[in-house]
N, C-alpha and C positions, 0 to 999 in steps of 0.2 A: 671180706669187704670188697675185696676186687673183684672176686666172681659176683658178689649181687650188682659192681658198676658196671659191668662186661655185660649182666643179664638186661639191664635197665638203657644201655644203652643199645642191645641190642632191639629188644621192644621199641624203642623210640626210632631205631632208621627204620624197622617193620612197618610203621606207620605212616612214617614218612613217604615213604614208596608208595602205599597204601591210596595215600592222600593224591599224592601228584599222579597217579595211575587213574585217578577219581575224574582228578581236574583232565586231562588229556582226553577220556572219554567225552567229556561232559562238552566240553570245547567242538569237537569232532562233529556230535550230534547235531547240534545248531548249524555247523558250517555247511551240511551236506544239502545239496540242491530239493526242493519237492519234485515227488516222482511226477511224469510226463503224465498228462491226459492220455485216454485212450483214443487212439486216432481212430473216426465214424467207417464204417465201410460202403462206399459210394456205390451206384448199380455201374455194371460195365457202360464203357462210352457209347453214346448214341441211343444209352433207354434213357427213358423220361423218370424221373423219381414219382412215386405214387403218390397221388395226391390223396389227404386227407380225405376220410370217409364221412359225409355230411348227412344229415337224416333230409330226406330228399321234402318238400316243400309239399302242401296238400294241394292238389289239381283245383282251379279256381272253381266258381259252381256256376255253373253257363246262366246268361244274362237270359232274363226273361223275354219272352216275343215283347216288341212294342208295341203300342196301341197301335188302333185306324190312324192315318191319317190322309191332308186330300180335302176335299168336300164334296157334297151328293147334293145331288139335283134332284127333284120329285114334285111328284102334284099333291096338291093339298085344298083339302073340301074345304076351306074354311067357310065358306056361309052352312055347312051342314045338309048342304044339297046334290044330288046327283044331278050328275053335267055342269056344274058350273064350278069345278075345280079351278086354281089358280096354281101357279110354280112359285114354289118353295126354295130355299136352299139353306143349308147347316154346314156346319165343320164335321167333317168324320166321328166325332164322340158326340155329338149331338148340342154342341153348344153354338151360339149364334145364330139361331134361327132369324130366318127375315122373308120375307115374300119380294119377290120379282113381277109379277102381276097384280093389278089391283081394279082389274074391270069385273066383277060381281054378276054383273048379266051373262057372262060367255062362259063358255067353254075353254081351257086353257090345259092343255096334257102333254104327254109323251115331251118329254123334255130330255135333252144329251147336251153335256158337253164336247164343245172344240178341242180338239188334243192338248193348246197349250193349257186352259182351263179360264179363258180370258171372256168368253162368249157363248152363251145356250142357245142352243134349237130346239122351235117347241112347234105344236101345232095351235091355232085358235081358229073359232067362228065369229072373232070380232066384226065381222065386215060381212056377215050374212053367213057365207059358207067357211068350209076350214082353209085355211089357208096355213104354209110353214113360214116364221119368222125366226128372225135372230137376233137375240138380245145380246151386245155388249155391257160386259160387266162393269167395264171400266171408266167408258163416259154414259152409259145409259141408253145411247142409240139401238134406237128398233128397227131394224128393215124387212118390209114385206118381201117375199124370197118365192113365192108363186101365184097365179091369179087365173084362178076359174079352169086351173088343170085335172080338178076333181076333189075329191073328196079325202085329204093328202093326213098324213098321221105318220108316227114313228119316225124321224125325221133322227139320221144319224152321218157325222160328218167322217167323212176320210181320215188315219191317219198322217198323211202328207198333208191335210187341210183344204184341199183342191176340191172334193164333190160332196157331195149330200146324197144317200143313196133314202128314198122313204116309202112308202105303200099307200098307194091311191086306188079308191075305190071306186071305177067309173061306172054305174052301172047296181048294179047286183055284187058283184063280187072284187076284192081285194086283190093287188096287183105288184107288183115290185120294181120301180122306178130310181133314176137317177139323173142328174142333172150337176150342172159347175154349181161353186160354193157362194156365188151371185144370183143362183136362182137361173141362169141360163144356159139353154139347149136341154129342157126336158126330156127324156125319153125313159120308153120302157123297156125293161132289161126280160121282164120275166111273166107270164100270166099262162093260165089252166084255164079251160073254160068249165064251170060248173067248180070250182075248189076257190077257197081264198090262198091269198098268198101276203104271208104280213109280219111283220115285226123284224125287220132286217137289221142286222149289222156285221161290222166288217173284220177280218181275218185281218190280224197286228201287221201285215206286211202291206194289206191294202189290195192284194192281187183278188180277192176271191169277198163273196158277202154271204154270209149265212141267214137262212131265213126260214120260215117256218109255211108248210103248205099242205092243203087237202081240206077236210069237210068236218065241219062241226070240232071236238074234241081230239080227234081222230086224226091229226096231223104229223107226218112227217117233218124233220130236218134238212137240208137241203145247204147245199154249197152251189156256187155257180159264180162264172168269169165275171168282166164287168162288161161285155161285150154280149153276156146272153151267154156264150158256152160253156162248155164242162159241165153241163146239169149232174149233181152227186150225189145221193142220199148218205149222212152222215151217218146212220143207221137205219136198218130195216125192221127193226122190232120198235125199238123206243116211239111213243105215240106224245106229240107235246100238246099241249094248252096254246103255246103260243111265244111268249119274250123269251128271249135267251142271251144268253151272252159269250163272249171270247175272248179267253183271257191273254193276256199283252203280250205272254209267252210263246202262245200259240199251239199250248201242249194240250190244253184244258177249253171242255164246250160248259158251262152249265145251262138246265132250262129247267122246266117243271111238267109234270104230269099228275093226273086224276080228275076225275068228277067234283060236282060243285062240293065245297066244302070239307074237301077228302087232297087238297092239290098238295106235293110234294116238292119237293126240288132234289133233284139229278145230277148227279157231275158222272162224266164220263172224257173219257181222251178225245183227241179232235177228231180220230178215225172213227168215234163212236165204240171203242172195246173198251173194257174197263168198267162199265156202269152200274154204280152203286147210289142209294137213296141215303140220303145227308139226314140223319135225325134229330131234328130241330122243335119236338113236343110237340105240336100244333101244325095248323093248317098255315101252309107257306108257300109263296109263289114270288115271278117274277123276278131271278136271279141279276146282280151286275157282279164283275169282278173288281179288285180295289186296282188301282197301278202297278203295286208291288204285286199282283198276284197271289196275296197270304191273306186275302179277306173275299167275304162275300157279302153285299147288302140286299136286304130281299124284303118285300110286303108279305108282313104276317099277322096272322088271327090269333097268337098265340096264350095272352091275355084277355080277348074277348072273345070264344069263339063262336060262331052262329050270330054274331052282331054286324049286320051290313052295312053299319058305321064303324067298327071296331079295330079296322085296318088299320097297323101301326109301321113303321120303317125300326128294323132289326140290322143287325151285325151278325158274321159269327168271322172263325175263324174255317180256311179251307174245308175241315173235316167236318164240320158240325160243332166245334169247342169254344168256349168264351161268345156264345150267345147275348147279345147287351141292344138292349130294347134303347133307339133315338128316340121318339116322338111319345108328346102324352096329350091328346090330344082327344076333345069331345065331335072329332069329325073325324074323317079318313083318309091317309095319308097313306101312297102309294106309285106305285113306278117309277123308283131311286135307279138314277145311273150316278155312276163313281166318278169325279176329276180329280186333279192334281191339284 
């Protein structure tokens, strides 16, 4: 009997022990701290930590050329008759057409704008023979600008706005003339005897006039002071037709060449190297540059060709690209110069 109470009690302090060896553990467990995070390992001092790798963004897609803009000057047959053109004018895409002349009997051509774009110079026979006039855009005043100094045409004003440089033809043959922006102190700068000399304009800085000279088809390009010197041939092979033009930059000549119905248009650099034929479908002539330099306007056959009503005023870009027909017109429309 006493060994099974000795057995029994010793089983019961075994568990006892047991128990509180349980709890002590148990207690222990909950008391002890959570382990530390692991501390980040920083780059040594003075680098820059790497910035996040980003999938890089798709390169924008370059904005398209923008249209013409500006507006263009020109003559326009509207009674449907030769010689008795009037001056037109439109907005660069061909909207706004309106006539600036409206005398039916005469003769009314070669029209340019004033640098600011405020006033045209044109040629007329209103008063018997040709004389140059300048139309104010803005209140509509005309002023006769020469009288009885010949047979005067082409009529293009200075960039400074001070002269008028034009081609009068006293005589037989064609001449290259200048005079103030008042029509005063006429004089000639330039004449060939036996060759015409005609369709002048002036070099973006003003110092120099580009013009075209010689016999029939067969005409050279030509530079020269305004004083008459430095007579230059721009080139020695290229043969013109005749209008040309300089662009604002001063980098660039355009003009046209070929036989009737066969005329091209030319761009070449202002030395005359470089010269390549602009592929524009059809028969083209009579180049302007636009302000900016990124346009060309020019009278073309391109829609009617072999029609000597058919002449219509054209765009393109520089090269020959975005080709876009201004005028629709059951007469003929032709010798566009570019304003602002």
């Amino acid at each position: 009997m006493r060994l099974r109470n000795s057995v029994f009690w010793g089983i019961l302090a075994v568990l006892f022990a047991g128990f509180f060896l349980a709890l002590f553990l148990l207690i222990r467990f909950f008391q002890s701290p959570p382990a530390a995070a692991p501390t980040p390992t920083l780059p040594p001092a003075g680098t820059a930590a790497p910035s996040p790798t980003l999938n890089p963004s798709a390169s924008p897609s370059p904005s398209p050329t923008p249209g013409p803009t500006g507006k263009i000057v020109y003559a326009c047959q509207v009674s449907a008759r030769a010689n008795h053109d009037q001056i037109c004018l439109m907005n660069a895409d061909g909207s706004g057409i309106r006539r600036l002349t409206f005398d039916d009997s005469f003769e009314n051509y070669y029209p340019s704008f004033s640098p600011d774009g405020n006033s045209v110079v044109y040629s007329s026979n209103r008063t018997g023979g040709y004389e140059l006039y300048e139309l104010d855009l803005v209140s509509g005043n005309l002023v006769q600008l020469t009288h009885g100094i010949g047979e005067v045409a082409a009529p293009a004003i200075s960039p400074d706005g001070r002269l008028i440089v034009f081609a009068d033809n006293i005589g037989q043959f064609s001449r290259i003339w200048l005079m103030n922006r008042d029509g005063s102190d006429p004089h000639q700068v330039y004449a060939l005897y036996g060759v015409d000399s005609l369709d002048p304009t002036w070099s973006p800085d003003g110092a120099r006039i580009l013009f075209a000279s010689g016999a029939g088809t067969e005409k050279l390009l030509y530079t020269i002071n305004l004083d008459g010197s430095g007579l230059q041939p721009v080139s020695t092979e290229f043969r013109t037709r005749g209008r040309s033009d300089w662009s604002r930059d001063g980098s660039r000549i355009a003009s046209y060449a070929g036989s009737s119905w066969n005329w091209n248009i030319y761009l070449m650099n202002a030395d005359g190297t470089g010269l390549h034929l602009l592929q524009v479908g059809g028969v083209a002539l009579a180049p302007a540059f636009s302000p900016d330099g990124q346009w060309i306007v020019f009278t073309g056959y391109l829609d009617h060709p072999g029609d000597p009503n058919g002449c219509e005023i054209y765009v393109m870009q520089l090269e020959g690209t975005r080709i876009t027909r201004l005028t629709y017109n059951d007469y003929c429309d032709w010798q566009p110069r570019w304003g602002p």
